[in-house]
TORSEPA-846989 format. One line per 2 residues: number of its first residue (from 1); their letters; for each residue x, y, z of N, C-alpha, C. Coordinates in steps of 0.001 Angstrom, whole numbers, plus 500000, padded with zeros to 6 digits. Atoms other than C-alpha are relative to their C-alpha. Example, Ala and Ser with C-alpha at 12.3 -4.5 7.8 and 13.67 -1.06 7.14 Angstrom:
2
1) as) 500890 498810 500000 512300 495500 507800 500900 501200 500000 ~ 499180 498810 499940 513670 498940 507140 499230 501090 500730
This chain:
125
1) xx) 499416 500001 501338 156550 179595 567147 501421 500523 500115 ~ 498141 499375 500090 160643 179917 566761 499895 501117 499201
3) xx) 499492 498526 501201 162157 183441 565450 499407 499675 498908 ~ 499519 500348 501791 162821 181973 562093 498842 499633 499311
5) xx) 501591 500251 500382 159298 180914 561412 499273 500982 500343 ~ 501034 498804 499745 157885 183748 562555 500376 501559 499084
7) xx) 498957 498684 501229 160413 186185 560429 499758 499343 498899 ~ 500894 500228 501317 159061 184067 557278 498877 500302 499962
9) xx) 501669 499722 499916 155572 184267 558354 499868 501729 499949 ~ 500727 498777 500275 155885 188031 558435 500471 500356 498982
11) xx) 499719 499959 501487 157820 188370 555632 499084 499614 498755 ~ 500914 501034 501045 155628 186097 553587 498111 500732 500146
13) xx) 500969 499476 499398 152682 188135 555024 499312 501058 498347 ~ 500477 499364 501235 152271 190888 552136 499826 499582 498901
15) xx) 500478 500837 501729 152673 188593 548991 498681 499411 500379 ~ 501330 500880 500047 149547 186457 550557 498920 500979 500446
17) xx) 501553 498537 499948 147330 189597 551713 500215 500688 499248 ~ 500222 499095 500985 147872 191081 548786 499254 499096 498394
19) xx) 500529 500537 501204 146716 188006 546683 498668 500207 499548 ~ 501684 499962 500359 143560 188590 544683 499234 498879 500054
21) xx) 500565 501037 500008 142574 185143 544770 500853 498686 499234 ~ 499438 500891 500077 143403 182072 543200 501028 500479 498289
23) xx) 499653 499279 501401 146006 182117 539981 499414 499241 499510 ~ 501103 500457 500848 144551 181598 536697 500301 498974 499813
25) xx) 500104 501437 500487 143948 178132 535395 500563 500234 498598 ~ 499741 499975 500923 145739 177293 532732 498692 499106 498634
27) xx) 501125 500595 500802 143001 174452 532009 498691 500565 500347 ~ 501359 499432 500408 140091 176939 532325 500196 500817 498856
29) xx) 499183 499650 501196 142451 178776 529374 499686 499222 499123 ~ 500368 500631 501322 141681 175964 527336 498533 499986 499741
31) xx) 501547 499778 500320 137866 176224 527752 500076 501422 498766 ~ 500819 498728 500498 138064 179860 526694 501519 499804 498646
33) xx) 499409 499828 501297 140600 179176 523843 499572 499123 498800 ~ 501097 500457 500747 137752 177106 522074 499721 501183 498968
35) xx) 499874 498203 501014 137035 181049 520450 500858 500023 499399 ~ 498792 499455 500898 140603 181463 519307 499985 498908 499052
37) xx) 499452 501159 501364 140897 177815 517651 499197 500243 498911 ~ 500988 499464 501469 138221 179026 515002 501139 500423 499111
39) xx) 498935 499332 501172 141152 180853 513378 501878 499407 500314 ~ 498361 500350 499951 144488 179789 515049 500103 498565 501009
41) xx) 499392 502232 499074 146013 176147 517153 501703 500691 500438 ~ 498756 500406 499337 148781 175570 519342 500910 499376 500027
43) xx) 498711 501020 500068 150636 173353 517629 500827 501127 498955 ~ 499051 498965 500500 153879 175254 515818 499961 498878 498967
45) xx) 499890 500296 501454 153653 172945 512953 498517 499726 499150 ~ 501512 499544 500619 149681 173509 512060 500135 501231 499264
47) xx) 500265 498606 500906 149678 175921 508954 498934 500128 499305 ~ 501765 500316 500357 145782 175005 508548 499157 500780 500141
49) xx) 501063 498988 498978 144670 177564 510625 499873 501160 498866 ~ 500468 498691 500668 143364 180941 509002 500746 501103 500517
51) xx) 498677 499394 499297 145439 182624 511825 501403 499468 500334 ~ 498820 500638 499597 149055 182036 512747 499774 499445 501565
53) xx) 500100 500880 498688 149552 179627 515425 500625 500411 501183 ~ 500241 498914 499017 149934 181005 518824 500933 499176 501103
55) xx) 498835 500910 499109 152838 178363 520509 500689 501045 499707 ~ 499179 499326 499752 154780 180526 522009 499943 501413 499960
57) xx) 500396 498573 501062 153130 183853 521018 500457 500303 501592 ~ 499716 499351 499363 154038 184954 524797 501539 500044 500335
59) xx) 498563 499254 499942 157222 186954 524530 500835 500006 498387 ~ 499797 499763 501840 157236 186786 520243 499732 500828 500053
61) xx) 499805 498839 500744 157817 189264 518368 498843 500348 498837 ~ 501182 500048 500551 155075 190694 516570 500052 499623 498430
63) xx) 499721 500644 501335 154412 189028 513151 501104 499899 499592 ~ 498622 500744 500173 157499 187203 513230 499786 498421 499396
65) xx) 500507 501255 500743 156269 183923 511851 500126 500075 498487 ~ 499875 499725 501125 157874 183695 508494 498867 499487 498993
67) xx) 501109 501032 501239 154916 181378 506689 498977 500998 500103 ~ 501018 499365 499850 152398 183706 507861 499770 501271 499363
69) xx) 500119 498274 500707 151264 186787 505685 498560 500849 501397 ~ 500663 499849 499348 149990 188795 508337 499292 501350 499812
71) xx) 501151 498890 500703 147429 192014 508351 501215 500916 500054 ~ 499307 498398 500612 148941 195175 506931 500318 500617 501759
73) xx) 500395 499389 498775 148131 196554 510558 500846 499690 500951 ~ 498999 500419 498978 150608 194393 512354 501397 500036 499395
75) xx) 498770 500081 500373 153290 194168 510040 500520 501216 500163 ~ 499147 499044 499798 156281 196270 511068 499959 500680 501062
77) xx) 499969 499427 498981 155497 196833 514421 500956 499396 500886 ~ 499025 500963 499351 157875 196596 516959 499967 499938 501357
79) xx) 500149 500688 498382 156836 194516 520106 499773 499200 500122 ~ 499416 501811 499928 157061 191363 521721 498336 500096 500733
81) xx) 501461 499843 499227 153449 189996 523244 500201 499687 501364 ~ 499615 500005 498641 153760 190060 526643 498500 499859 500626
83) xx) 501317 500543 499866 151254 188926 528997 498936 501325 500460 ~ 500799 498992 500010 149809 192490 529581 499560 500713 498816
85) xx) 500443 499563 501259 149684 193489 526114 498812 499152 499164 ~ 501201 500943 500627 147762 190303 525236 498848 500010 500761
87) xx) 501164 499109 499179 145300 191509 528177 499473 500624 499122 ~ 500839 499140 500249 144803 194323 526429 499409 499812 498611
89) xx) 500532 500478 501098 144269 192722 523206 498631 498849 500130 ~ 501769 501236 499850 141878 189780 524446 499066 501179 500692
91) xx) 501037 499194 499532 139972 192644 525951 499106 500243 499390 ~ 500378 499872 501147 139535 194450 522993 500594 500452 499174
93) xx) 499155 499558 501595 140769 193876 519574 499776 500343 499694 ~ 499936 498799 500789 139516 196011 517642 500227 501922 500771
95) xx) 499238 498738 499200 140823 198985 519793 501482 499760 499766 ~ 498468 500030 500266 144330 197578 520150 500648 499590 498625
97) xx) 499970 500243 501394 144503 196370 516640 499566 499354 499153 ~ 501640 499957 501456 141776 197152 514394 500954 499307 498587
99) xx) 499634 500843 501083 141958 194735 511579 500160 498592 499931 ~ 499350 501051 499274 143187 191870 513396 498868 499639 500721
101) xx) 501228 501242 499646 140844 188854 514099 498365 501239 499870 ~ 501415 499142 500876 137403 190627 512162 499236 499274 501099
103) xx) 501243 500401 499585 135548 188053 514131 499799 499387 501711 ~ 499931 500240 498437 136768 188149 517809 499420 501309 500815
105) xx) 500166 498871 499268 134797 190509 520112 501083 499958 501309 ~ 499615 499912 499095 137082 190051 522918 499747 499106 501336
107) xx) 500371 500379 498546 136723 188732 526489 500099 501045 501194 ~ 499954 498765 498618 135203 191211 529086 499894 499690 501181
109) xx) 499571 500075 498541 136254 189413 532341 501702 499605 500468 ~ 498326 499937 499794 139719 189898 533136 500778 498466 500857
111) xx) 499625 501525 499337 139633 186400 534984 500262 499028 498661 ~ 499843 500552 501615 138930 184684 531531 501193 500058 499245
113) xx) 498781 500063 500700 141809 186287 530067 501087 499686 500547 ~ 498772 500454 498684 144116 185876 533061 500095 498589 499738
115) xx) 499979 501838 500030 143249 182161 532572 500202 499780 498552 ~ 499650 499929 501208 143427 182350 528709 501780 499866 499509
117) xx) 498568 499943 500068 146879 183805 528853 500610 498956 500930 ~ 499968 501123 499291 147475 181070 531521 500413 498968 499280
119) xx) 500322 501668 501195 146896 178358 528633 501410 500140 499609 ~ 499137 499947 501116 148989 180277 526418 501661 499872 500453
121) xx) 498451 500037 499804 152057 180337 528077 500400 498473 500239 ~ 499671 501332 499865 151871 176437 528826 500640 499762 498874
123) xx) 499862 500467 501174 153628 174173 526613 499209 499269 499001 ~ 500929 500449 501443 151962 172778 523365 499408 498610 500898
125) x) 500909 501596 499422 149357 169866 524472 500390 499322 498961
């Protein structure tokens, strides 16, 4: 093996033994976002839903969606959803904010949501 291939290969060495496995699926994200469409959709011009629509919700600002009257609980907070915060929300909502989706228990395998948030960051199907 030449230097130069062998000085990538060790370089390149810790990002791949440190991988946990495969990354998440964005289309096993859409299996498990079957749950969320009950209340919200991915299209940014669906105002049908019961929840606000969720194109683009990674790296929005929290209840920033002017059409949307959103729970007392979120309004006026100030943070953007990021893909660890929405972890800790698909985990569990009513811990990170009680009030918000009454009828989602969460998802308790961190692969699920890894692949969930996966979906969400794709663009609109």
């Amino acid at each position: 093996m030449p230097a130069t291939m062998m000085s990538i290969a060790i370089a390149l060495f810790p990002a791949v033994a440190s991988s946990t496995g495969p990354a998440p699926s964005a289309q096993e994200g859409k299996q498990h976002f079957i749950r969320c469409a009950a209340c919200h959709s991915t299209n940014a011009a669906d105002r049908s839903a019961t929840g606000p629509h969720l194109n683009g919700i990674v790296g929005r600002a929290a209840a920033s969606l002017p059409h949307f009257a959103y729970a007392s609980e979120l309004r006026g907070q100030d943070f953007k959803w990021s893909p660890a915060r929405l972890d800790a929300f698909l985990e569990s909502p009513r811990t990170t904010h009680p009030g918000m989706c009454p009828t989602f228990n969460g998802l308790a395998k961190a692969e699920h949501r890894a692949a969930l948030i996966a979906y969400l960051q794709q663009p609109a199907d």
